[in-house]
SEZAFI-264092 format. One record per residue (C-alpha): x, y, z; residue number from 1. Coordinates in steps of 0.02 Angstrom, whole numbers. Each point is the difference from the previous one (the first is absolute). Layout:
{{X, Y, Z}, NUM},
...
***
This chain:
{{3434, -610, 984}, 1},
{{-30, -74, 185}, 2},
{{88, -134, 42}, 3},
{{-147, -72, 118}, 4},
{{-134, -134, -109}, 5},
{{-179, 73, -5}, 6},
{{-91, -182, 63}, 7},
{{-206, -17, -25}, 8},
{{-86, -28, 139}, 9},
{{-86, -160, 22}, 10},
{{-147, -80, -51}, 11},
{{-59, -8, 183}, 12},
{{11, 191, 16}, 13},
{{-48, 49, -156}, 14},
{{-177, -94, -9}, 15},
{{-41, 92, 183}, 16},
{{28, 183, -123}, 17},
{{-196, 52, -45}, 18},
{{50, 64, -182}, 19},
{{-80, -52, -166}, 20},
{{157, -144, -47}, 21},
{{-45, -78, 190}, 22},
{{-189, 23, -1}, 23},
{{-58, -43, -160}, 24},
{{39, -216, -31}, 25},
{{5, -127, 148}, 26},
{{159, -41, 87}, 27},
{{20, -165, -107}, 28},
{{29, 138, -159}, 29},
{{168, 78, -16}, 30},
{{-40, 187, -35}, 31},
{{108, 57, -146}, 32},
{{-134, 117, -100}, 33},
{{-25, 185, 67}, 34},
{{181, 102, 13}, 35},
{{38, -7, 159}, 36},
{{175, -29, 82}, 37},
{{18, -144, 157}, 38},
{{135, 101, 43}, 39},
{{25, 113, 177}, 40},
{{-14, 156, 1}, 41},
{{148, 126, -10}, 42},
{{35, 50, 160}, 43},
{{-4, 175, -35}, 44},
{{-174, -13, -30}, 45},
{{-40, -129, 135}, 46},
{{83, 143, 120}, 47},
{{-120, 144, -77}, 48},
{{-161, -107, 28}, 49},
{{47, -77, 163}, 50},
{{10, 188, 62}, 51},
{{-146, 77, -92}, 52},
{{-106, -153, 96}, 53},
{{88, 3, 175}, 54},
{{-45, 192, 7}, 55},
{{-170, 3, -104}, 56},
{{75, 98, -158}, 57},
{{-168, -57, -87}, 58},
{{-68, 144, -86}, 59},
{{-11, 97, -136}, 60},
{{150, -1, -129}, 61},
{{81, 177, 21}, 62},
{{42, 153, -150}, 63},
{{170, -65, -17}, 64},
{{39, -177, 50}, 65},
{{158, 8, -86}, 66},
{{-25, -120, -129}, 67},
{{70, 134, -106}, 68},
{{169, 14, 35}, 69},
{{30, -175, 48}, 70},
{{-35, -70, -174}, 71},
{{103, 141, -59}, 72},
{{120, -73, 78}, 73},
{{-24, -167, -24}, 74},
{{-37, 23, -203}, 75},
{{191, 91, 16}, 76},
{{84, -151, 81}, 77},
{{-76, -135, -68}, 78},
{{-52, 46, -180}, 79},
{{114, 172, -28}, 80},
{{-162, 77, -54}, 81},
{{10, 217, 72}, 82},
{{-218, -8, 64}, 83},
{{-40, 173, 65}, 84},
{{-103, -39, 168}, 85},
{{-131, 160, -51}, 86},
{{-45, -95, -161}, 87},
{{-58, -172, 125}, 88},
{{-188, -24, 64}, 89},
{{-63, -143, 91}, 90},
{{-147, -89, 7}, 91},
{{-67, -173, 46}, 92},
{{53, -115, -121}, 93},
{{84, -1, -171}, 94},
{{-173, -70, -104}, 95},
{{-74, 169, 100}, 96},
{{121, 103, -78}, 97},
{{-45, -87, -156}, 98},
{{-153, 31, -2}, 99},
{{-4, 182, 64}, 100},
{{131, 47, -127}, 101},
{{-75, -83, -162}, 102},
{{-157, 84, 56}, 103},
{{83, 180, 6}, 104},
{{95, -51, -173}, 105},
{{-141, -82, -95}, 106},
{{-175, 15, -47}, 107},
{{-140, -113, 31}, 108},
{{9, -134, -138}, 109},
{{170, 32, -44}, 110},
{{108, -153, -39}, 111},
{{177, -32, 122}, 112},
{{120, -111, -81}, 113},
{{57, -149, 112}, 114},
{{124, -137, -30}, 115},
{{-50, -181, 41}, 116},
{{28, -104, 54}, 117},
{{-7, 115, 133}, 118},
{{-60, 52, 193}, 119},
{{-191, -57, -6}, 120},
{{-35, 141, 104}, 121},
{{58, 110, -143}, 122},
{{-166, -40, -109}, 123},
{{-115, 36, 159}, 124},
{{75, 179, 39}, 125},
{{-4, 55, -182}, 126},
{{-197, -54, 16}, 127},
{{-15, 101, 156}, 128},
{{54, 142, -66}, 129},
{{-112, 0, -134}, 130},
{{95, -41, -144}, 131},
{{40, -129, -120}, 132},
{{142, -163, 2}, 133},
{{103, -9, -160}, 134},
{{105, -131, 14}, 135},
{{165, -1, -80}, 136},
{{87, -174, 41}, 137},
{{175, 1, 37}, 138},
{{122, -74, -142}, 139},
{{49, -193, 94}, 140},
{{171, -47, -16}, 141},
{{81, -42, -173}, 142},
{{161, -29, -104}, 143},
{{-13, 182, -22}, 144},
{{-7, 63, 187}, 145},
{{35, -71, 163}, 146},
{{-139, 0, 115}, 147},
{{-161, 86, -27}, 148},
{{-34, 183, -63}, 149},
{{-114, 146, -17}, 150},
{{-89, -17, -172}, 151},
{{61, 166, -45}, 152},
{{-60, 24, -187}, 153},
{{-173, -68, 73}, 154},
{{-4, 139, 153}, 155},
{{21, 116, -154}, 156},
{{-148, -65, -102}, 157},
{{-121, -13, 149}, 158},
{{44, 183, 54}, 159},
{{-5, 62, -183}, 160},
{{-166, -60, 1}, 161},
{{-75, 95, 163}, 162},
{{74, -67, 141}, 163},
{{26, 107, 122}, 164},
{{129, -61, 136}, 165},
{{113, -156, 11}, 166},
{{2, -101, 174}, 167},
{{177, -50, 10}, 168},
{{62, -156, 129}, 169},
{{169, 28, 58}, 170},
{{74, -115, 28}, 171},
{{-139, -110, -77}, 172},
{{-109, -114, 93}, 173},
{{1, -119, -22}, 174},
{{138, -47, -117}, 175},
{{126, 84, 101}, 176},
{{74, 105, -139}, 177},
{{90, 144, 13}, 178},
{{-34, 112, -142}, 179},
{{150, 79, -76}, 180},
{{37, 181, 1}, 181},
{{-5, 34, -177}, 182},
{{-180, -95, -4}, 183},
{{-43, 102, 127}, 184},
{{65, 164, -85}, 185},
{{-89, -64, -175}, 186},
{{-146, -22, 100}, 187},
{{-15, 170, 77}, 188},
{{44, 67, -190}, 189},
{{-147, -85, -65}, 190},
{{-113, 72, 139}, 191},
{{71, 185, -23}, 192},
{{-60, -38, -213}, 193},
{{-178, -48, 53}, 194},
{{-10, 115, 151}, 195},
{{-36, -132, 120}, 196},
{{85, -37, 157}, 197},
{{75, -143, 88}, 198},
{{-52, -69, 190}, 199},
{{163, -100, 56}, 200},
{{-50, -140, 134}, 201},
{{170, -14, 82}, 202},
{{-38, -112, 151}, 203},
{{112, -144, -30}, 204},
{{138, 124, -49}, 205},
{{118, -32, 160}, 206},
{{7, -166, -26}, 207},
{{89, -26, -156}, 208},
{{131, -123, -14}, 209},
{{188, 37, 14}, 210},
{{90, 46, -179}, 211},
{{-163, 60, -70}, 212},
{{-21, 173, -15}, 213},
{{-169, 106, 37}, 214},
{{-53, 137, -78}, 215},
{{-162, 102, 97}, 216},
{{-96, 49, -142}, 217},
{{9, 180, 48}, 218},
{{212, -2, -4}, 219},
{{3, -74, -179}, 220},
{{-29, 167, -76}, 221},
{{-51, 173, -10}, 222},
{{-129, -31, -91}, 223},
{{-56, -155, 133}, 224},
{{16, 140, 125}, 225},
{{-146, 106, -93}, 226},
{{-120, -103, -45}, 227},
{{29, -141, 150}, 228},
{{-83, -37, 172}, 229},
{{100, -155, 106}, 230},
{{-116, -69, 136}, 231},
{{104, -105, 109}, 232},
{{5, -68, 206}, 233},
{{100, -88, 113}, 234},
{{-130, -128, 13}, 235},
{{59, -152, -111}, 236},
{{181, 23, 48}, 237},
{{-27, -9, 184}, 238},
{{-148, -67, 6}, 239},
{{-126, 130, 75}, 240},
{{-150, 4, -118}, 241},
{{-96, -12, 142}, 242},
{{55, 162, 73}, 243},
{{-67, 109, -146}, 244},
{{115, 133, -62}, 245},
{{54, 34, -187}, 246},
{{93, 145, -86}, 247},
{{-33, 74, -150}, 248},
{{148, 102, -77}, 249},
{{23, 113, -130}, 250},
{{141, 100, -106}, 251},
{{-84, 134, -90}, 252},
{{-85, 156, 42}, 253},
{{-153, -34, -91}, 254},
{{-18, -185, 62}, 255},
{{51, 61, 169}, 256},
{{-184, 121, -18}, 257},
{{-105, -153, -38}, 258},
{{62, -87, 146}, 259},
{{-27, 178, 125}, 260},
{{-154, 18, -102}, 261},
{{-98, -188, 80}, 262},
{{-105, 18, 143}, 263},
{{69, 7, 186}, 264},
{{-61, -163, 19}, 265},
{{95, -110, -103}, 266},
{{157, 51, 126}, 267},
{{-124, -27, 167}, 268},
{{-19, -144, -55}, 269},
{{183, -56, 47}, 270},
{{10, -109, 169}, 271},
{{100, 51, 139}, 272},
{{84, -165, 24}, 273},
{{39, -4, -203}, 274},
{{84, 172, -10}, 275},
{{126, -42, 168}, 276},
{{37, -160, -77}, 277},
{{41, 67, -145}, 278},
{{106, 112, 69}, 279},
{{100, -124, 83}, 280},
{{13, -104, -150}, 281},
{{59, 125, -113}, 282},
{{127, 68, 131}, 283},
{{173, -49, -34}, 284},
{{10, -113, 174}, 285},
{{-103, -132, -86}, 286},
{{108, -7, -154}, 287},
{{89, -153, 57}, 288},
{{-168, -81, 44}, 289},
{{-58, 35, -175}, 290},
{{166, -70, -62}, 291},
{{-17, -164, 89}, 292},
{{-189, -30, -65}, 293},
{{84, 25, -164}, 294},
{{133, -136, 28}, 295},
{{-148, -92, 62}, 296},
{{-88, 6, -147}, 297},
{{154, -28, -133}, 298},
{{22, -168, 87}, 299},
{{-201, -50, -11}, 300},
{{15, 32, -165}, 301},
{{147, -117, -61}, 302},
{{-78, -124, 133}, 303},
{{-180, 17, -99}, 304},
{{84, -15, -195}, 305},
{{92, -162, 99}, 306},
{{-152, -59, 67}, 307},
{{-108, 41, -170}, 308},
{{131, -107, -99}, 309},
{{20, -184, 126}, 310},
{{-220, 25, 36}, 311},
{{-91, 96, -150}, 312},
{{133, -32, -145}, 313},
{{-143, 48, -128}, 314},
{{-25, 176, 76}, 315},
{{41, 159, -80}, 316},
{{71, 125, 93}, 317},
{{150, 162, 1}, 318},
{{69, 55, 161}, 319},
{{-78, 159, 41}, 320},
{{99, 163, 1}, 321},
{{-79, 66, 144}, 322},
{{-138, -16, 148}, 323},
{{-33, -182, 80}, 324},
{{-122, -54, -124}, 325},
{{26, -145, -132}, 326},
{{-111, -20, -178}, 327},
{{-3, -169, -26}, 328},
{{-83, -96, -146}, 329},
{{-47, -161, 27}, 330},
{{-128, -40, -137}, 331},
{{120, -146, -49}, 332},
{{-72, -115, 149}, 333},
{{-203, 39, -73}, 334},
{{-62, 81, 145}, 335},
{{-114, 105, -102}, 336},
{{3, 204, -43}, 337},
{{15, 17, 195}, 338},
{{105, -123, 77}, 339},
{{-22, 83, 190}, 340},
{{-167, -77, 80}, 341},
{{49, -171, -46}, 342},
{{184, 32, 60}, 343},
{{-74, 55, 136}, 344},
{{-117, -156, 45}, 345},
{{116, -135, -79}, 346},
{{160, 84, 88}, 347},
{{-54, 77, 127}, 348},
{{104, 176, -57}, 349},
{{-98, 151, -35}, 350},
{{61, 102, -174}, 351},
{{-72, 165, -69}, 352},
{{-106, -62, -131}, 353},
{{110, 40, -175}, 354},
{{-174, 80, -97}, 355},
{{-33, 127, 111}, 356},
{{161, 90, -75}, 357},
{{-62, 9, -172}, 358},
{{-50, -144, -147}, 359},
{{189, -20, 7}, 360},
{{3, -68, 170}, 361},
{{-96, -172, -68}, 362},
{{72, -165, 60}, 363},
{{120, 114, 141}, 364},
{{7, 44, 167}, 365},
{{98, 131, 80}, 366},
{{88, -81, 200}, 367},
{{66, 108, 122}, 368},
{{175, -42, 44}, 369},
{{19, 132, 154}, 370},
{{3, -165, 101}, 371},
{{127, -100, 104}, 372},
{{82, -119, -110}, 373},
{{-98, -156, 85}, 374},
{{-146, 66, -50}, 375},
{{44, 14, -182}, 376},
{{57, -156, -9}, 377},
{{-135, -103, 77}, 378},
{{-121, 114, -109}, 379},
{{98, -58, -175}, 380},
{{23, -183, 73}, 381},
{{-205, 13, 47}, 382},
{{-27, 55, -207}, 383},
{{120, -131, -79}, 384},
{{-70, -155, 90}, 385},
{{-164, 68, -59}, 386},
{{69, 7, -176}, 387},
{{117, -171, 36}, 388},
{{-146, -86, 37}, 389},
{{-108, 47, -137}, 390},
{{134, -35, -130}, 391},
{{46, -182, 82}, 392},
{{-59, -150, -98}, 393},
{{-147, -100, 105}, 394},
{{11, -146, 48}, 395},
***
């Protein structure tokens, strides 16, 4: 792991950036919604773009941008997953991939399983492509297992009654779980009975959390391998969404044909920028840079269950396994089924707003901890004197 501290950059450079976390709330509001990183870039991929703009490397993303073999390599190191670069395609985003794969797997008004509370996106793309949401809620936490977990017996029932493909978060946003392999290998044996197949959103899957292991959905079995697709991007790990560049991978000859079988278009669609970032980030030089963002993150999140327990005692919330993103109920303090806009107004912090994950999301919000550590504490101070002052007898 590096030895050199991956530091945010701060709050005066990040609110000149043009993205949506900068652009979207005045500069009074302390951005901690959409998931992106206030980190700097690896300098692998700050080298790659620096050179592509100083000699006007602008155009059209080539046949073979690599992309292939360095998340080969990169699945190798980091996950010991064996990807075979022919069996990876590219395209612009991972919800693209979605959507162009559940439309060459499903039929119009077919039903896709999805897990909430879960990626809001999720429930749009399934719409796009013509079918139908089936939600299947996750099992929360209990005496009986720790954290949350795929509803496995209700996957079965939904599929045994005509759906026809599961969308599958892993690791899960935005709990932060990391599904077990042998969920993950029940899962794909439940698909195989039905004949459905399984669409593994990996995006968050570089990031999980030291002593946790990952399993990509398509190395948890043979029978994952034939019936699974695994869309996945460098994007939330290094920050590049803006960039535009996703993989879709496969592990079987016959899922391998869908994939060869979509239209050119869905791989032109891949920016330029996006596919030599990617490169760089999956390249072993920026291993050390990923390492330190993870170090980063490890102590953001002991610093936020610190900071939940002296500011928001009467909030709910399990360390996530994975990704930058923390679930957080608060429905103790009354804030209503969606505590964000008034958080937002009253605090001046903006949360993603806990419904738009599912009927399960009520009374929550989900905050983006890819932050310097000032920033996540003045955010949690800004929320408890909100819920201090509400709570303190009048005078």
């Amino acid at each position: 792991m590096s030895h050199t501290p991956l530091e945010a950059l701060p709050l005066e450079i990040l609110r000149r950036r043009s993205s949506t976390k900068w652009r979207t709330y005045p500069d009074d509001v302390l951005p901690m919604f959409v998931a992106e990183t206030d980190f700097p870039l690896a300098p692998a991929i700050t080298a790659v773009l620096a050179e592509a703009v100083a000699i006007g490397d602008t155009g059209y993303t080539p046949p073979d941008p690599g992309i292939g073999r360095a998340f080969a390599g990169f699945a190798e190191r980091r996950f010991g997953w064996s990807v075979d670069p022919a069996r990876i395609r590219w395209t612009a985003d991972v919800m693209m991939g979605v959507v162009e794969l559940l439309r060459a797997t499903t039929s119009p008004g077919d039903r896709v399983v999805s897990t909430p509370p879960v990626y809001p996106p999720f429930a749009i793309c399934i719409e796009e492509a013509g079918c139908l949401v089936e939600p299947v809620p996750l099992r929360e936490p209990s005496a009986d297992h720790d954290g949350w977990r795929l509803d496995l017996p209700g996957i079965e029932r939904a599929l045994a009654q005509g759906a026809r493909a599961v969308l599958l978060c892993n690791p899960h946003n935005p709990t932060g779980t990391v599904h077990s392999a042998a969920d993950l290998a029940e899962l794909a044996e439940i698909a195989a009975r039905h004949g459905a197949v399984v669409i593994s959103d990996e995006i968050h899957g570089p990031l999980v959390r030291d002593g946790v292991t990952y399993t990509p959905f398509l190395a948890a079995s043979a029978t994952a391998r034939g019936i699974g697709f695994a869309v996945t991007s460098a994007s939330k790990a290094y920050n590049l969404a803006g960039l535009k560049c996703a993989l879709i991978v496969t592990a079987d000859d016959r899922t391998t044909a869908v994939v060869r079988g979509l239209s050119p278009e869905v791989e032109w669609r891949t920016g330029l920028f996006g596919a030599m970032a990617a490169v760089a980030a999956f390249d072993a030089v920026s291993d050390d840079w990923l390492d330190a963002e993870r170090a980063a993150l490890a102590r953001n999140r002991t610093l936020l269950t610190e900071l939940l327990a002296a500011h928001l005692p009467l909030a709910r919330y399990r360390e996530p396994d994975a990704g930058y993103l923390a679930w957080i109920d608060v429905s103790a303090y009354g804030w209503g089924d969606d505590p964000a806009p008034y958080l937002r107004r009253a605090a001046k912090v903006a949360l993603h707003h806990g419904p738009e994950f599912g009927p399960q999301g009520a009374g929550h919000v989900r905050l983006n901890f890819g932050c310097g550590p000032d920033v996540l504490t003045e955010a949690i101070t800004r929320i408890g004197a909100v819920a201090a002052a509400a709570t303190s007898p009048q005078p």
